[in-house]
C-alpha positions as CSV (number, residue, x, y, z in Angstrom):
1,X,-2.8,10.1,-3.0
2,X,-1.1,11.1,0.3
3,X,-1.7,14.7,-0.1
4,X,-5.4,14.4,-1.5
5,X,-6.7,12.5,1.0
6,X,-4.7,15.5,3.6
7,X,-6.2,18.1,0.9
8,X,-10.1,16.4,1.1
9,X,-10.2,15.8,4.6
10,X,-8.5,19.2,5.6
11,X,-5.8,17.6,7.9
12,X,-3.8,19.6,10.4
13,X,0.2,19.1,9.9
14,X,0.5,16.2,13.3
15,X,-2.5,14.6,11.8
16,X,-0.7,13.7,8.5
17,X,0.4,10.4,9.6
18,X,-3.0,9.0,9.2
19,X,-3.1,10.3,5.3
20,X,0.4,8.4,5.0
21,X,-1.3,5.6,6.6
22,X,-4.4,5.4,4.4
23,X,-2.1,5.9,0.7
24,X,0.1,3.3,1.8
25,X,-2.5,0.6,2.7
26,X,-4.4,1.4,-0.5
27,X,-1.0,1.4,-2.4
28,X,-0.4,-2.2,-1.2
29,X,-3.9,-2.8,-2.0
30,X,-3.8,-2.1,-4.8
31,X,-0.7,-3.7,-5.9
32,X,-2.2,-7.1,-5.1
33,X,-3.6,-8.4,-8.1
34,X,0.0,-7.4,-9.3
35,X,1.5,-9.5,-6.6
36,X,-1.1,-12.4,-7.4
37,X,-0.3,-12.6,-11.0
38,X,3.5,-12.6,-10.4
39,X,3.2,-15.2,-8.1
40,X,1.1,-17.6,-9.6
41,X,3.6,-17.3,-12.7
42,X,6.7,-17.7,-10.4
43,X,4.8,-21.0,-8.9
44,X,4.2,-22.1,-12.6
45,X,6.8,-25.6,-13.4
46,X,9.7,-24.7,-15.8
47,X,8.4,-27.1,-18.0
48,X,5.3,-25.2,-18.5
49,X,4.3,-21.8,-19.8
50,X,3.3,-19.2,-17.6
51,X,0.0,-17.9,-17.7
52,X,-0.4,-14.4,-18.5
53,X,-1.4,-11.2,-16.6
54,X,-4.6,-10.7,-18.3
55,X,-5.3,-15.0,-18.0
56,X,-4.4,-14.6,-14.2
57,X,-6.7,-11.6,-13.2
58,X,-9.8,-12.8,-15.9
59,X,-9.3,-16.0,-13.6
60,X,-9.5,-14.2,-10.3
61,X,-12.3,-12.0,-11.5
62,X,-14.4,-14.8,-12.8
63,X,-13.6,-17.0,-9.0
64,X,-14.6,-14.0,-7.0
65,X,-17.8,-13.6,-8.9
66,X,-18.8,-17.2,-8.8
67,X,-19.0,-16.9,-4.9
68,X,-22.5,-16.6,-3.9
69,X,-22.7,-13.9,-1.2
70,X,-20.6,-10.4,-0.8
71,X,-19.1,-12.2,3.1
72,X,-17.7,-14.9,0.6
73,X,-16.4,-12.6,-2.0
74,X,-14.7,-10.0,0.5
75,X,-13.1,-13.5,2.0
76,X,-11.6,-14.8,-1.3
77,X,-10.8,-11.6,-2.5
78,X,-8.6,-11.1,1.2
79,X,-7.2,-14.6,1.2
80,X,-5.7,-14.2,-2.5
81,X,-4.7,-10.8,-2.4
82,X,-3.4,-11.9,1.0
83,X,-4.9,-8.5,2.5
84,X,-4.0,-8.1,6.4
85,X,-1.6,-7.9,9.1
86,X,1.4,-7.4,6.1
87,X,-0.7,-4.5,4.5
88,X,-1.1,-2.8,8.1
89,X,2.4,-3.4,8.8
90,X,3.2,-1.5,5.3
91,X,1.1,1.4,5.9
92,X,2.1,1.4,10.0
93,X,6.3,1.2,8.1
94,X,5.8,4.2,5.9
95,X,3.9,6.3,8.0
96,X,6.7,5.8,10.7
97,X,9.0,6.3,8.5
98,X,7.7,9.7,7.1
99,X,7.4,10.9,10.2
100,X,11.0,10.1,11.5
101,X,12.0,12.2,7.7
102,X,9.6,15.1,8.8
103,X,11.3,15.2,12.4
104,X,14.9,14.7,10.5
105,X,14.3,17.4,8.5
106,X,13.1,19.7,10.7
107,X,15.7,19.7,13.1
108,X,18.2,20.1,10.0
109,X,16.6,23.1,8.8
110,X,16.9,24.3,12.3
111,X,20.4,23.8,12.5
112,X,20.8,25.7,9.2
113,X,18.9,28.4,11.0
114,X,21.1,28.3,13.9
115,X,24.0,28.9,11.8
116,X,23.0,31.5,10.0
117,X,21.9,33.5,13.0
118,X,25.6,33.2,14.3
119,X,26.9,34.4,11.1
């Protein structure tokens, strides 16, 4: 995802970042109705069965199409995917943290190339 988004929008090698940004908010994104399901079964009494992953997602499908206007939906949909400053702070964490790789990896390969040259 990282490197299509870099690919499509033709991004220079320092403007990378924003591509590792963008896949990692998208990836957490995306992992949310995951995230929902798993913890409405966790919050499910040991006395009772948990509902599955298909029951929990028909259920938040059918709640965020019985709100009545698209502001409402976008809201429900944030609150229960739970869609904000933990999803920024994701895609701000592994873009940081490419970055620091790129960097650590770049002086590496320069100290290999320093050897070499004294060889």
């Amino acid at each position: 995802l990282r490197l299509e988004i870099q690919y499509r929008l033709q991004l220079r090698p320092e403007q990378q970042w924003s591509a590792n940004m963008a896949a990692a908010a998208m990836a957490t994104i995306a992992s949310g109705p995951f995230n929902l399901a798993r913890n409405v079964q966790y919050a499910t009494r040991s006395k009772h069965v948990a509902d599955t992953l298909g029951k929990v997602l028909s259920d938040f499908v059918r709640e965020t199409q019985s709100r009545l206007t698209v502001m409402e939906k976008c809201k429900y949909v944030q609150n229960q995917l739970r869609i904000g400053w933990g999803t920024v702070r994701v895609a701000v964490g592994m873009s940081f943290g490419h970055w620091i790789y790129d960097k650590m990896m770049g002086a590496y390969e320069d100290s290999l190339m320093a050897q070499q040259r004294r060889r």
